[in-house]
C-alpha positions as CSV (number, residue, x, y, z in Angstrom):
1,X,84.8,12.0,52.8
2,X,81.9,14.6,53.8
3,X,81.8,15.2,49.4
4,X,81.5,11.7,49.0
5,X,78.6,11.5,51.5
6,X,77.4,15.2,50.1
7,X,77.6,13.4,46.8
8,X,76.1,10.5,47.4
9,X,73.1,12.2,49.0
10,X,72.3,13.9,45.7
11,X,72.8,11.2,44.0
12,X,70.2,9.1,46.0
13,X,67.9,12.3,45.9
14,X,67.9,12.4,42.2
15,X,67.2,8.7,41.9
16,X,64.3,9.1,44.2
17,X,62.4,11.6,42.0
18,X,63.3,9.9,38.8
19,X,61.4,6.9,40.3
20,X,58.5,9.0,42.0
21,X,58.4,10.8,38.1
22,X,58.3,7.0,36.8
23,X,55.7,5.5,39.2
24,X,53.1,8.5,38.0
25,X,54.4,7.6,34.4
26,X,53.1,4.3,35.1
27,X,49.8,5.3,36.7
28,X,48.8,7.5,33.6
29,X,50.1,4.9,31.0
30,X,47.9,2.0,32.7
31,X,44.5,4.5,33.4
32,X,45.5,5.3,29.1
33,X,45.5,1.3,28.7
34,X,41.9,0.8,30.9
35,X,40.3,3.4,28.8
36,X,41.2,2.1,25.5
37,X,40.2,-1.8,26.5
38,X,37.0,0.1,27.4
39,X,36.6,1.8,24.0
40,X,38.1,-1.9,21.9
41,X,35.6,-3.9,24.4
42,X,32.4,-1.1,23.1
43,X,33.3,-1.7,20.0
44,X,33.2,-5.4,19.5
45,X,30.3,-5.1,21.7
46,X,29.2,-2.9,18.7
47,X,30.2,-5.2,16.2
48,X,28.4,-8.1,17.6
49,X,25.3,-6.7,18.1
50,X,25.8,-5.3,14.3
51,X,25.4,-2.1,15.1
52,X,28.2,-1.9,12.8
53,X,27.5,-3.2,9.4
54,X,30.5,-4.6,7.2
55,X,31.7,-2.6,4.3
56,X,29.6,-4.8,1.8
57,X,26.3,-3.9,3.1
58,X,26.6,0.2,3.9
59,X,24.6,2.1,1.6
60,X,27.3,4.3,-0.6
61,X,27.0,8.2,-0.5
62,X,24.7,10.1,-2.6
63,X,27.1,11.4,-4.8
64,X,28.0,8.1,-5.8
């Protein structure tokens, strides 16, 4: 009986760090997904204020 509580224990132990190691998985992963909204937002921002110009109207390279 005492191995199944000894057992049981670690087992319980182990879940808890998997799901602490999962939670600060989460918390990086979602501060990576803010940032890049950020960056797709400043560049539509970009686009509509044609700071970007489409394809058609950039002046090709010199060499061309």
């Amino acid at each position: 009986m005492q191995e199944k509580i000894i057992s049981l224990e670690m087992r319980l132990m182990e879940q808890e760090r998997q799901l602490d190691d999962l939670s600060k998985e989460v918390l990086r992963l979602s501060k990576v997904v803010e940032r890049l909204s950020k960056e797709c937002q400043a560049m539509r921002d970009a686009m509509q204020e044609n700071l970007v110009k489409p394809l058609s109207e950039e002046t090709p390279p010199p060499h061309y």
